[in-house]
Phi, psi and omega in degrees: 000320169301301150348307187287303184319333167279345185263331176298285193314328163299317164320295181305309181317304200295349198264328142350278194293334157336285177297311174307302161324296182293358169273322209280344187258358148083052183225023156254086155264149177276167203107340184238170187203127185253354183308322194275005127310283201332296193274347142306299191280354147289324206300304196267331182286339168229015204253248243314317203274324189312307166292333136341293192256349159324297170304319176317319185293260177014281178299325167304340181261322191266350177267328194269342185069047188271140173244115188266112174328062193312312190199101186302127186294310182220163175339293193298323163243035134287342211247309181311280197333301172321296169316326171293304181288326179286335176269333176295349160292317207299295221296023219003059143250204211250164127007060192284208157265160203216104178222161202244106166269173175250136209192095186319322195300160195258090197242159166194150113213203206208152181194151153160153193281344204227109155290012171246024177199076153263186177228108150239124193251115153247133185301191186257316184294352180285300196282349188270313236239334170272141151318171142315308187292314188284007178259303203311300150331303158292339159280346154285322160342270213293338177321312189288321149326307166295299180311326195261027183063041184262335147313333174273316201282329161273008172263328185272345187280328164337291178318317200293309202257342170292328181278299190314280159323337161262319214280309189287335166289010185218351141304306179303306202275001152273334188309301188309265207287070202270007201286326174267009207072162184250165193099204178241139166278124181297341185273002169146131192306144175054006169297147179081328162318117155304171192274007174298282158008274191315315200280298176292347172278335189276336164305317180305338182244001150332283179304271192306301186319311156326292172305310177316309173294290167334309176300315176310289193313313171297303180302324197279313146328327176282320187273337167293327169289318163331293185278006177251312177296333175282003193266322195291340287204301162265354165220003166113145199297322184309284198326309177306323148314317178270354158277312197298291175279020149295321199276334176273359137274338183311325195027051180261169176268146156329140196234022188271175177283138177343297195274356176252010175306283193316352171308267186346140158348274233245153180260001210146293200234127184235146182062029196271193161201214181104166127314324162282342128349291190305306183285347179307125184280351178221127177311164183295146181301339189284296192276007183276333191300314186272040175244316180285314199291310185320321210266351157306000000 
């Protein structure tokens, strides 16, 4: 329930802070009415992120093909369970479920609408190719990744700039194009527009969608540094340095599904800089190591 309510309450600020920009830019002209955008570009701009994340575990089991560990078969994932649930104690949260895909690449995550019913999940090339200190390390990763909400927190920002992009593509693309009135016409969205209108709402979200992914992108990055200091934290700073360059030797690419990259350990990607930096959902493995060695 906090969850929905941090997910309400954010919807209204932003919609809040909207509205107040289309006044203050002087386009609550009369005759026109932009609340029933406003409350589109919520509808669709946080509902879509909202269900995303209601749906993630689910959908995380059934795109990675995860088998969650009911009654452990063997040592080893008696040794996962175990290992899971003691960290999950340290970080004071519940319990997730613990499951295993099959996969060469050496992978792992956690996804789930709750940090007290999450999912963490590892491959089988993750169990072929790490020590025990170096799994016991990616499972305080993703362990941490839950305490800290980070599923939620990128869902609501997901919401945030995705609501931020229709309301501002269709604020710009009325500014250019005052030749019919500004504002939203209550008789049917883009109706009464010119091709000034059109051409620029369509540049507009292109471009800011584009930006919006960078904000996305930054944050989904940022929480990798986060949750690699909470792994030092629960399974210890060496071991977490030593998974991390175990992956850079391995140097495989991430083997999760396209949409489920931003989970995972590892992004991937090694030495990039750049603009394709800026779209990475994870720093390079070289700067998460000298980021632990620092806070030493």
């Amino acid at each position: 329930m906090m969850r929905i309510g941090l997910f309400l309450g954010t919807n209204l600020a932003v919609l809040f802070i909207l509205n107040l920009i289309i006044s203050v830019l002087g386009l609550n002209q009369p005759g026109t009415s932009w609340l029933p955008l406003l409350i589109m570009a919520g509808i669709v701009g946080m509902a879509g992120s909202f269900m995303s994340l209601i749906m993630s575990k689910s959908m995380a089991k059934r795109s990675a093909g995860a088998l969650v560990i009911d009654t452990p078969a063997n040592d080893s994932e008696q040794w996962l369970v175990d290992t899971v649930y003691s960290q999950s104690q340290q970080a004071g949260i519940g319990q997730p479920e613990v499951a295993i895909f099959d996969s060469p690449a050496p992978n792992a995550f956690a996804t789930g609408a709750n940090k007290n019913s999450a999912l963490v999940a590892v491959s089988t090339g993750l169990l072929n190719t790490m020590d025990k200190d170096e799994v016991e390390a990616v499972l305080g990763h993703e362990v941490s990744h839950v305490a800290n909400g980070d599923m939620v927190t990128l869902s609501l920002i997901q919401g945030v700039v995705n609501t931020f992009v229709i309301v501002f593509s269709q604020i710009i693309s009325t500014l250019v194009d005052r030749r019919r009135g500004s504002g939203y016409s209550a008789s049917g969205y883009g109706y009464g527009r010119g091709i000034g209108y059109r051409v620029t709402y369509m540049a507009t979200q292109l471009v800011l969608g584009f930006l919006a992914t960078l904000v996305v992108r930054w944050f989904s990055r940022w929480r990798e540094y986060r949750a690699d200091a909470g792994s030092a934290k629960l399974a210890g700073r060496d071991k977490m340095i030593k998974a991390l360059q175990r992956l850079q030797q391995l140097q495989r690419p991430a083997q999760l599904p396209a949409h489920m990259q931003a989970l995972g350990i590892n992004g991937g990607l090694l030495g990039v800089a750049g603009l394709k930096k800026l779209t990475m959902t994870h720093p390079p493995l070289e700067e998460r190591i000298a980021a632990l060695r620092r806070a030493e």
